[in-house]
N, C-alpha and C positions, 0 to 999 in steps of 0.2 A: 196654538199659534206661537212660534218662536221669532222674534225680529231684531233688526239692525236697523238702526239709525245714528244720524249724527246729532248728537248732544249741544253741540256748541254753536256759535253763532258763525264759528269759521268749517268747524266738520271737520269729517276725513273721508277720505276714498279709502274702499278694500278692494283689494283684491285677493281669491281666491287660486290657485293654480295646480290642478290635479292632484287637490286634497285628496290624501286616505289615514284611515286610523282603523289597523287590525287589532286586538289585544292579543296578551300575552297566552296563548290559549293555544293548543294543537289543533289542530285545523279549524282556527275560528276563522268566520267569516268576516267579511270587512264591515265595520259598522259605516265608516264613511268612505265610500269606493269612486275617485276621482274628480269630485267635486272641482268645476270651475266657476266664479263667478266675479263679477265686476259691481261694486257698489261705490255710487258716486256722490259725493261731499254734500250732505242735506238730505240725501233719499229716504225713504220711509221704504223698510223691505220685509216682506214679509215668507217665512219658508213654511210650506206645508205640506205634511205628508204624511202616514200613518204611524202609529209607535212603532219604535225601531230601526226606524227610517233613518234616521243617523244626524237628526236636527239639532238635539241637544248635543251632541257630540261637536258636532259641526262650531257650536255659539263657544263653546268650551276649550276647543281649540284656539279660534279668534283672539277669547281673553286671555289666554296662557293658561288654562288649570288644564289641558291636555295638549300632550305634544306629537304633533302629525308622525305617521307611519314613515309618508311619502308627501311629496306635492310643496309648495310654499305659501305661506300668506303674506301680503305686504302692506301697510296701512302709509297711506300718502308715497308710493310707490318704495318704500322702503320693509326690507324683511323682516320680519316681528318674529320666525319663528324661533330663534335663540333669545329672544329678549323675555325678562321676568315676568309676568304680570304686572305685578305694581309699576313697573315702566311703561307697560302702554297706556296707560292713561283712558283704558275704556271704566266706565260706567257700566255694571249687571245688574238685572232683577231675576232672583232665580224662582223658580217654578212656587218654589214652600216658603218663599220672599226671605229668607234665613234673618228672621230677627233676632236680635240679640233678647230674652226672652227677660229676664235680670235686670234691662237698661230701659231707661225712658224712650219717649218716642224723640227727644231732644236730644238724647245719650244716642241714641240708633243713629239719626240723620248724624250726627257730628262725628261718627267716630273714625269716619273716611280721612276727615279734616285733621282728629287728633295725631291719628298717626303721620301724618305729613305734618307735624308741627305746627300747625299753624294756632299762634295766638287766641289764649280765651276769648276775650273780646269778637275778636275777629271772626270765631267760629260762630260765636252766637248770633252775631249779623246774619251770617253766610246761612244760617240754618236756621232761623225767622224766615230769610226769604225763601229759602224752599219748601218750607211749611206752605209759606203764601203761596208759592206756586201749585201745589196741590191740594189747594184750597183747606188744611188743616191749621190755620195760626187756630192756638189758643189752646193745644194739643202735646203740645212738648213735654209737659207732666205726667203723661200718660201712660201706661205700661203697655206692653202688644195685648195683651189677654182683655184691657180693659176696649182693643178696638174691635169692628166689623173686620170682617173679610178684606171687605174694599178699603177701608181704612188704612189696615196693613200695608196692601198693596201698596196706597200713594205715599206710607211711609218707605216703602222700599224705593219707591221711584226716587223720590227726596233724596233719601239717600243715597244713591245710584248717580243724582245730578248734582249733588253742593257741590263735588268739586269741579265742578264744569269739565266733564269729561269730553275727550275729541269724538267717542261713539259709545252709544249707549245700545247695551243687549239688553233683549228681555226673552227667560227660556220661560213660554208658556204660563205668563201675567195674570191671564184671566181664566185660567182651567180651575180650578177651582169654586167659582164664584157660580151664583143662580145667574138663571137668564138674563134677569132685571136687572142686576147687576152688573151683568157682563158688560150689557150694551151700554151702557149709562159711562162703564170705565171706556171702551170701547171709543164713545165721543172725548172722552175725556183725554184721553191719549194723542188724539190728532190733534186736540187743541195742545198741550202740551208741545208736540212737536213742531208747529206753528210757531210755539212761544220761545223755544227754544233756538 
């Protein structure tokens, strides 16, 4: 499962416009071959399709860490595709939740925060409350190795949302995780985007 949604309590619309993304390769084929789509400010969107299918390509684009072939993407009807990554202001959770492996689970959620400057203090507020929002207070001491699976996970969400991003990705959340688990993040997620 790879999705899109808005993060914030104000959101964004995407749109998508005859996205493609070939690689640098002789006669590769398109990983992401015209993609059109419209997502509207609060949506919950979910893309499904078999590996290869060009989904995680697709979410990678969106955030800036790949840049379209062909086509345009626009977030609040303006063009994002020359713009940085750190400038759009989305929110990721990637597939292997990339923890910082070395850093707490306090050091993980905050370090979206550190790099944007924002004041000690101020961080540690900001990253209590997203502790709390994915129900881990008490957890900040913690290293990734010492959580569950799911744990990670909702430290990645955490981190993905302190800075109150205008849209949050997630490439493939719960692949990883046992059944039981799945479902349980699964509810957990909708309520998050509820809360959100």
């Amino acid at each position: 499962m790879n999705g899109a949604g808005s993060a914030s309590g104000s959101g964004a619309s995407v749109t998508l416009s005859n996205l493609e993304k070939t690689y640098d390769r002789a006669n590769a084929a398109k990983a992401v071959d015209g993609v059109s789509l419209d997502i509207r400010s609060g949506e919950f969107l979910t893309m499904l399709g078999p590996s290869g299918s060009g989904k995680t390509t697709t979410l990678m684009m969106i955030a800036g860490f790949e840049t379209p072939t062909a086509g345009d993407i626009a977030i609040d009807g303006k063009s994002v595709v020359a713009m940085p990554p750190y400038r759009r202001n989305i929110g990721m959770v990637f597939q292997n939740y990339a923890l910082f492996p070395h850093l707490t689970v306090e050091e993980n959620v905050g370090f979206p925060l550190k790099q944007r400057g924002v004041p000690k203090a101020e961080r540690a507020k900001l990253v209590a409350e997203a502790l709390e929002l994915v129900h881990l207070p008490g957890y900040g001491a913690r290293y990734p190795r010492q959580l569950s699976g799911g744990q990670q996970q909702r430290v990645a969400v955490a981190r993905a949302v302190v800075f109150k991003p205008r849209l949050l990705l997630m490439d493939e959340p719960l692949g990883a995780l046992d059944k039981q688990l799945r479902e349980n993040l699964q509810l957990e997620m909708r309520r998050l985007h509820a809360d959100l």
